[in-house]
C-alpha positions in Angstrom: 2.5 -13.7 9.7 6.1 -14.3 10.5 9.0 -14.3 8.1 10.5 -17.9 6.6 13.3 -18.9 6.2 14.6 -22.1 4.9 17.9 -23.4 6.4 19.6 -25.5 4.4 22.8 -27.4 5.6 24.1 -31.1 5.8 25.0 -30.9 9.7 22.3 -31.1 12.0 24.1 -29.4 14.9 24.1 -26.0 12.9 20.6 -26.2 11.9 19.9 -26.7 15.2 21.6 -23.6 16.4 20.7 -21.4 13.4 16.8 -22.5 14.1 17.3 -21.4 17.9 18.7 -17.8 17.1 16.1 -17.3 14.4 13.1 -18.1 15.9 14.2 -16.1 18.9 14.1 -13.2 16.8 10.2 -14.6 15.7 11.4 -16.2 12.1 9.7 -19.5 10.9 12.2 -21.9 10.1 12.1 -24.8 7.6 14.9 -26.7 7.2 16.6 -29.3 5.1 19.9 -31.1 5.0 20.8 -30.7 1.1 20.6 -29.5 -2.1 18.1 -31.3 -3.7 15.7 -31.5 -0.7 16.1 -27.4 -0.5 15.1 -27.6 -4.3 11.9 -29.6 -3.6 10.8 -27.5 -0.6 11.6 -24.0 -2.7 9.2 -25.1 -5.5 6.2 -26.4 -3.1 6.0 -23.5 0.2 8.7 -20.6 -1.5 10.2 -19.1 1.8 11.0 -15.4 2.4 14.7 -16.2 2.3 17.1 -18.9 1.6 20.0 -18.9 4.0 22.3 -21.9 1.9 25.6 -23.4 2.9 28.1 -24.0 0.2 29.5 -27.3 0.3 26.7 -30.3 1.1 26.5 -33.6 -0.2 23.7 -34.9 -3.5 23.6 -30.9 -4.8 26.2 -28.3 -3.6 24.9 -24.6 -2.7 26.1 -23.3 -6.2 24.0 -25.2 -8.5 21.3 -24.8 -5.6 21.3 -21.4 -6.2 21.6 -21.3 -10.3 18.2 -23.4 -10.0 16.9 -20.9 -8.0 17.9 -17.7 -10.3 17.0 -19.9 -13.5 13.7 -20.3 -12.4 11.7 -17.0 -13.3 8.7 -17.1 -10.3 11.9 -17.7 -7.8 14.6 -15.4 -9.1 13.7 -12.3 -6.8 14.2 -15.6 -4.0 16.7 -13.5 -1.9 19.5 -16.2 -0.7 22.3 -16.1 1.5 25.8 -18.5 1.0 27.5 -20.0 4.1 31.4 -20.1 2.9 33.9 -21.6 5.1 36.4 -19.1 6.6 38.9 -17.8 4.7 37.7 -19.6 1.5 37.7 -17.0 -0.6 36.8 -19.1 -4.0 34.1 -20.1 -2.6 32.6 -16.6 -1.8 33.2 -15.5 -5.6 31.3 -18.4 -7.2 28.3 -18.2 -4.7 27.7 -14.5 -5.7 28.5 -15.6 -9.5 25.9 -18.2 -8.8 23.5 -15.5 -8.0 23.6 -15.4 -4.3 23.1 -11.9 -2.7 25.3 -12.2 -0.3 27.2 -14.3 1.7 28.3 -15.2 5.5 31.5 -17.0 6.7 31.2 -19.8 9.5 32.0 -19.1 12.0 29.9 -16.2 12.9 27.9 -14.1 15.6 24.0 -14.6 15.7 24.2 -10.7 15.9 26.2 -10.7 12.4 24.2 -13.3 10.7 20.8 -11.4 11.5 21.8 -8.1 10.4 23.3 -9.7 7.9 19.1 -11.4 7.1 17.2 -8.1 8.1 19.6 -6.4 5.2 18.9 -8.9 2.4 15.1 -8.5 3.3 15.1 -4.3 3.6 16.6 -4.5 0.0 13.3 -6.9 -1.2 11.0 -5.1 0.6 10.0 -3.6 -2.6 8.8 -7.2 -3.8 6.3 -7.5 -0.8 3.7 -5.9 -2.9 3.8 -8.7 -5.6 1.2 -11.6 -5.3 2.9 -14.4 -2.8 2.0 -17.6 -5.1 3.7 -16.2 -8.3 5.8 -12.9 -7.3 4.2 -10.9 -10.3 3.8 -7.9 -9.4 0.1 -7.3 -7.8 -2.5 -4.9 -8.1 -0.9 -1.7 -7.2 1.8 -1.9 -9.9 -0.9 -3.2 -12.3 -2.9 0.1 -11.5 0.4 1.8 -12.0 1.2 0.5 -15.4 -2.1 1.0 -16.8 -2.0 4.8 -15.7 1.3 5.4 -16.9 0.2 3.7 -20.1 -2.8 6.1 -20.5 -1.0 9.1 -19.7 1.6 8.5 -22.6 -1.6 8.6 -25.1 0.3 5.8 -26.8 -2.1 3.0 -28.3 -1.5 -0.4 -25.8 -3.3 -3.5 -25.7 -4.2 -4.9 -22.1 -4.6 -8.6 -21.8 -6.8 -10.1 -19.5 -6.1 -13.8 -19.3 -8.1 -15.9 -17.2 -8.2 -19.5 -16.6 -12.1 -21.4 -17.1 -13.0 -24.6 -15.3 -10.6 -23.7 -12.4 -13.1 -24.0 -9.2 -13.8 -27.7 -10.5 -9.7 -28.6 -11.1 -9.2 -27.6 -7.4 -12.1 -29.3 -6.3 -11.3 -32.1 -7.5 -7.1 -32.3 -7.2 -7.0 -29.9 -4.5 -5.4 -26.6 -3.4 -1.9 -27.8 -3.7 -2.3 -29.2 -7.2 -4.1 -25.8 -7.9 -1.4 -23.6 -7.0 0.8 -25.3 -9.3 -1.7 -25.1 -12.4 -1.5 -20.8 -11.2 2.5 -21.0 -11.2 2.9 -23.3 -14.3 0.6 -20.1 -15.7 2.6 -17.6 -14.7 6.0 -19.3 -16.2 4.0 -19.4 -19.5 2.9 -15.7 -19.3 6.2 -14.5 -18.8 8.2 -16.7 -20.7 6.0 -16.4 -24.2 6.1 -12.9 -23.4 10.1 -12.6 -23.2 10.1 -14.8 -26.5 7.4 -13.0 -28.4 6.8 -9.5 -27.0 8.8 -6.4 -26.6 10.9 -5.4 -23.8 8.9 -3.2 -22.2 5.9 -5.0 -21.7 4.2 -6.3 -18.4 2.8 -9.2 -16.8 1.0 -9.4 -13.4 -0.8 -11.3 -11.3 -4.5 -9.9 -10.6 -5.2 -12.7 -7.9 -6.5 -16.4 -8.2 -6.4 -17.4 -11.8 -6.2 -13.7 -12.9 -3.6 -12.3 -15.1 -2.9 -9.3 -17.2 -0.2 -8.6 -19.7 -0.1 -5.1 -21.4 1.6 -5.3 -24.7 1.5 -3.0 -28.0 -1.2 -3.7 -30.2 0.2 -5.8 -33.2 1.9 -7.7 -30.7 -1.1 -8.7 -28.8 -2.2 -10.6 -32.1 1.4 -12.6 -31.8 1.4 -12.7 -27.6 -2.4 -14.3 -27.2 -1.7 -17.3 -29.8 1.3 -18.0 -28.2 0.1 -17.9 -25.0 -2.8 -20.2 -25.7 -0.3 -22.9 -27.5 2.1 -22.9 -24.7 -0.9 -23.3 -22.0 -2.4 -25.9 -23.9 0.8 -27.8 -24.5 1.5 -27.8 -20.9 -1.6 -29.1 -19.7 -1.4 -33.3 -19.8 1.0 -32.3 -16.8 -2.0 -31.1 -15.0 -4.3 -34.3 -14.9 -4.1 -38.0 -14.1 -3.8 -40.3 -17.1 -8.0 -41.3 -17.0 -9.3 -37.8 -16.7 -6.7 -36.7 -19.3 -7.8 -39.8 -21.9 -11.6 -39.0 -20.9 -11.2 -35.1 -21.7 -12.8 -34.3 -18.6 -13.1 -34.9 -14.9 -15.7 -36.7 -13.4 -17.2 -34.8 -9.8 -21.0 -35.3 -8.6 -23.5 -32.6 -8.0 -25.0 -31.8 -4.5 -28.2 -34.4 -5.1 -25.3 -36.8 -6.1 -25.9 -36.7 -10.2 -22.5 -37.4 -12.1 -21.2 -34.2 -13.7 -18.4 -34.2 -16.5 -16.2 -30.8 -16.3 -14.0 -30.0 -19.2 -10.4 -29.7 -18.7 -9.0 -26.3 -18.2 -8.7 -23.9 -21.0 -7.3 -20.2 -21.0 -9.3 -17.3 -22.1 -8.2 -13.6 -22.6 -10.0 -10.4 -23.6 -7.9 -8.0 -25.0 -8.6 -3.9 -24.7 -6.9 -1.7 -27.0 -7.6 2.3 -27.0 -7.0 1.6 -31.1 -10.6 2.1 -32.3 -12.3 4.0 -28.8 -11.1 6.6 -26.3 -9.9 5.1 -22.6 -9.8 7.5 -20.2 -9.5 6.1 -17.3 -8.5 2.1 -15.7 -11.8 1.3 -14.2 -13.1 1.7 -18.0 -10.1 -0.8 -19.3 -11.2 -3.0 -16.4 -14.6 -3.1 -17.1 -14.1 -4.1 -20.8 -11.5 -6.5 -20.1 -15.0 -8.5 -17.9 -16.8 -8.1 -20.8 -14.1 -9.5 -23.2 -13.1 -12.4 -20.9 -17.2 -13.4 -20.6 -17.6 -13.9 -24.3 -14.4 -15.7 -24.9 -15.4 -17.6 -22.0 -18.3 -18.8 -24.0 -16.4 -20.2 -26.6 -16.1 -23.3 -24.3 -12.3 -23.4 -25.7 -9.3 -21.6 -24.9 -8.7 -18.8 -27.2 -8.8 -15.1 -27.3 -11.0 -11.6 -28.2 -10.0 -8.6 -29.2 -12.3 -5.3 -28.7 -12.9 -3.8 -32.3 -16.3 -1.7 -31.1 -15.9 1.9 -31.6 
């Protein structure tokens, strides 16, 4: 699958020509002609790399960029800031905006794609995390959990999972699905930067899958918090009938009406506190059995395992 990259300036004639030397080197290119249309396109298809001129009309390429960085599923988001030559202001407050680097106008195709194929070598390193959310994925979640069982410290591993998911995208579609995963992940790692310690880690399993490895007392603090924020957030989700109906009406394959209840978030927590964990398949497999029964609870909350 090809590289994108959105293109974001006011004059047509340069979008043109950056679109022609970019997709001759086998880019997709998306485009937009300001600020706040870059912003919209970011949030809904997140390209591979943001190449942003500074000065444009509605939203300049400054606060374009603070969005972006302020945002915490966009602020690995690598972005490049077309200056005008010589303008050397200009150049300082892109970078302090959070831009990675910059480019002045006017300049060689050659420069500006070295200058892309740089910017993308250096996030190369993010290509393992999961495309929707840009958690980190399943090899640094394997990673974590084995560097957290070879310290023999006691952790808690949070397996948060979201229930009645198949029948929201059903029903609202893919698009409206994939926001419900991001709006997730904002909640996962912002309750964990408010509530948790600074080592701990959030990723993204796949589909509605999440895990967050934490200390033990503050699982007790993270899970709560979790479930508040997620439940708060969810009126966003639905229309205002399904919302004041509590659920969402679909129809069965013989065509019988079926209410489904609104989405809820369950997570099963494993901690080595009261048994031995030897290995990650063995956290794993607890965690399924954890997320089943507080599945059954037909709410969202949270279990922790106490067996010995």
């Amino acid at each position: 699958m090809p590289l994108r990259v959105l293109v974001v300036d006011d004059e047509p004639d340069i979008r043109d020509v950056l679109k022609i030397t970019l997709e001759a080197e086998k880019y997709e290119v998306i485009e937009a002609e300001n600020g706040e249309e870059a912003i919209k396109i970011i949030t809904q298809k997140t390209p591979d790399l943001v190449l942003l001129d500074y000065k444009m009309p509605k939203m300049d390429g400054r606060e374009v960029c603070r969005r972006i960085k302020k945002d915490i599923l966009l602020r690995h988001l690598p972005i490049i800031m077309v200056t005008g030559k010589g303008e050397i202001t200009d150049k300082v407050d892109g970078i302090d905006a959070g831009a990675d680097d910059y480019i002045v106008k006017p300049f060689e195709p050659e420069e500006l794609l070295a200058h892309i194929k740089m910017i993308l070598r250096r996030t190369e390193i993010d290509l393992e995390a999961n495309p929707l959310t840009r958690l980190p994925g399943n090899i640094s979640i394997l990673n974590e959990l084995n560097q957290r069982l070879s310290s023999q410290k006691l952790f808690a591993v949070c397996y948060v999972d979201l229930d009645k998911f198949k029948a929201y995208n059903d029903t609202y579609g893919f698009e409206r699905g994939d926001n419900v995963i991001k709006e997730t992940a904002r909640i996962l790692l912002r309750t964990t930067q408010e509530l948790g310690n600074p080592d701990d880690f959030v990723g993204h399993i796949g589909g509605d899958d999440f895990v967050v490895v934490t200390s033990i007392p503050t699982a007790d603090v993270l899970c709560p918090g979790i479930i508040d924020n997620f439940d708060k957030a969810l009126k966003e989700f639905y229309n205002e009938i399904d919302w004041k109906n509590g659920y969402i009406t679909a129809h069965d394959r013989q065509g019988a009406e079926i209410k489904n209840p609104l989405l809820s978030i369950s997570i099963g927590v494993v901690t080595n506190e009261s048994r031995k964990i030897e290995h990650v398949a063995q956290i794993g497999e607890i965690g399924a059995e954890l997320k089943a029964y507080a599945k059954s609870q037909k709410k969202s909350n949270y279990v922790v395992d106490k067996r010995k």
